[in-house]
C-alpha positions as CSV (number, residue, x, y, z in Angstrom):
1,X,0.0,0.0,0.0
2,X,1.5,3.4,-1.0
3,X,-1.5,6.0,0.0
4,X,-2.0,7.0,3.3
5,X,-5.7,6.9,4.2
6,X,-7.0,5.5,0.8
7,X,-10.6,6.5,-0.1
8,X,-12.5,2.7,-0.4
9,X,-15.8,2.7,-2.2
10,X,-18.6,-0.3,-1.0
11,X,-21.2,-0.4,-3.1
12,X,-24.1,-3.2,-1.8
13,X,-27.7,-2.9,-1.5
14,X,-27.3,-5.3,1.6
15,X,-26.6,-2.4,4.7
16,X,-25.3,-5.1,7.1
17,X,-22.8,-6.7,4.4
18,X,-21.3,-3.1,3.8
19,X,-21.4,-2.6,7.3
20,X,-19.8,-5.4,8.5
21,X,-17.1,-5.0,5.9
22,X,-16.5,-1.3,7.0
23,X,-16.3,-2.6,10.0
24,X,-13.5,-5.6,9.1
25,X,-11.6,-2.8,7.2
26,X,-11.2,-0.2,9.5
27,X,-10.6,-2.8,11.8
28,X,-7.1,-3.8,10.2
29,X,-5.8,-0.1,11.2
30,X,-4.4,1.1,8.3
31,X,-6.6,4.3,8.0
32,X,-8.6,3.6,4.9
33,X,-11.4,6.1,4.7
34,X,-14.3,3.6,3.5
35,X,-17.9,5.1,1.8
36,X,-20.7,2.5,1.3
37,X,-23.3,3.1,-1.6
38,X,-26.6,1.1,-1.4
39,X,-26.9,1.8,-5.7
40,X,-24.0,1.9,-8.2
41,X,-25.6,4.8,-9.4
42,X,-25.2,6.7,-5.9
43,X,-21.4,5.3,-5.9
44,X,-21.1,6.6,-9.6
45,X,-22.7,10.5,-8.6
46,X,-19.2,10.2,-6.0
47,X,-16.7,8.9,-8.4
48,X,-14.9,12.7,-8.5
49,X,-13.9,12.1,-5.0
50,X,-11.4,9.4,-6.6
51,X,-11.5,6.7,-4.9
52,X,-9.1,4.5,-4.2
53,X,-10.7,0.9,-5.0
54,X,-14.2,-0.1,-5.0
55,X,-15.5,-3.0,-3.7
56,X,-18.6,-3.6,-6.1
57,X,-21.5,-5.9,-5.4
58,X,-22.9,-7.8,-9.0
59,X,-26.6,-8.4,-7.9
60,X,-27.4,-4.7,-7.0
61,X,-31.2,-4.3,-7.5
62,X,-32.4,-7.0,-5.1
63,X,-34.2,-3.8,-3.0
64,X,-34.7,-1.7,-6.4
65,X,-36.0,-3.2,-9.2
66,X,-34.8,-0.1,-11.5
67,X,-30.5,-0.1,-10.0
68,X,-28.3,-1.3,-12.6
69,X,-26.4,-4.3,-11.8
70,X,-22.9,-4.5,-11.1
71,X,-21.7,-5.0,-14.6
72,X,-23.5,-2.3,-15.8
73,X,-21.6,-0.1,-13.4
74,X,-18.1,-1.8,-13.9
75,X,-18.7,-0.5,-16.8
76,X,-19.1,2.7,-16.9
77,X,-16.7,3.2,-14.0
78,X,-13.6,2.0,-16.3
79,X,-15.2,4.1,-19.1
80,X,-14.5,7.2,-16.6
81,X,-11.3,6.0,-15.0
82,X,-9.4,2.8,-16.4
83,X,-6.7,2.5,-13.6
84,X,-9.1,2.6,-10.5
85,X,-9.4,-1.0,-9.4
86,X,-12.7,-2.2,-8.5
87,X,-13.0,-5.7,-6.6
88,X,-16.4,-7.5,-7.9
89,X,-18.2,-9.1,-5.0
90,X,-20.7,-11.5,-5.4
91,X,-22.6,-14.7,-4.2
92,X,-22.3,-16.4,-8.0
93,X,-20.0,-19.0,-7.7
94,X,-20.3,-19.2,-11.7
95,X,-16.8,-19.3,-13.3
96,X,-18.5,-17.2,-16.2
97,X,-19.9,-14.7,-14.3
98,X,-16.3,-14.0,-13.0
99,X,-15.2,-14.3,-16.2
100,X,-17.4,-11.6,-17.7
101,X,-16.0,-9.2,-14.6
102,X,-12.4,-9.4,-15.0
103,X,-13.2,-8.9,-18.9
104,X,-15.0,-5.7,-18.2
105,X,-11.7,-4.9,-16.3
106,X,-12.2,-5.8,-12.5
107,X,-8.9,-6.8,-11.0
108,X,-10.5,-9.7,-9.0
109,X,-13.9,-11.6,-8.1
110,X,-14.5,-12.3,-4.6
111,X,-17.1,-14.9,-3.7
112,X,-19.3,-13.6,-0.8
113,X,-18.5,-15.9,2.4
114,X,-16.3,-16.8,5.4
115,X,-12.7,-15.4,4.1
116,X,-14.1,-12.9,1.3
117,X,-13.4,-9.8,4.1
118,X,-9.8,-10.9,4.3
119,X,-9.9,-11.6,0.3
120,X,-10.9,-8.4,-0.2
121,X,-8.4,-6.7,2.2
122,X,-5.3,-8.1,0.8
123,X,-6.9,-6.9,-2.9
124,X,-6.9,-3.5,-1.6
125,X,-3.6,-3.5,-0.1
126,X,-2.0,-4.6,-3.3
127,X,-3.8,-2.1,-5.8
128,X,-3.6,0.9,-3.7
């Protein structure tokens, strides 16, 4: 890690998974300064803060219908910065589904469960 206090963006339309991981990451004690987003579209309005790394849920309209899923807004994040890395997150343990988000340009695919916190951690640590 080269920043001090890196800017991490969790997007997740589940409040107690963001929470939770907020609460893993600041935790660890190495002064990241973590936003959560419960829509992509809300994470997208706050992309001029540059973040850091985003940790970006796929499924992101399981509370509303009308959110764009996480592809949709891996998307258009590397269409407005290439170089930020954005960690997918998902419960999909489909190889093609991961597939399909490190070809749109995330730098890894982290299946939601028991070690995905640390996963993601280390991810962060390494691309910031």
């Amino acid at each position: 890690m080269t920043k001090n206090n890196p800017i991490i963006f969790i997007v997740d339309d589940e409040p107690l998974l963001s929470e939770m991981l907020t609460d893993y990451l600041k935790d660890q004690n190495v002064g990241f300064n973590i936003k959560s987003f419960p829509t992509g579209e809300a994470c997208l309005q706050s992309l001029d803060e540059q973040p850091d790394a985003v940790v970006l849920d796929y499924y992101l309209n399981s509370k509303e219908k009308d959110a764009a899923n996480g592809i949709d807004i891996l998307k258009e994040i590397k269409k407005r910065n290439k170089t930020l890395p954005v960690i997918m997150l998902s419960s999909q343990k489909s190889y093609g589904t991961a597939t399909q988000t490190i070809m749109y340009g995330a730098v890894h695919y982290v299946i939601k469960g028991q070690d995905a916190f640390e996963e993601i951690f280390q991810l962060i640590k390494a691309n910031v």
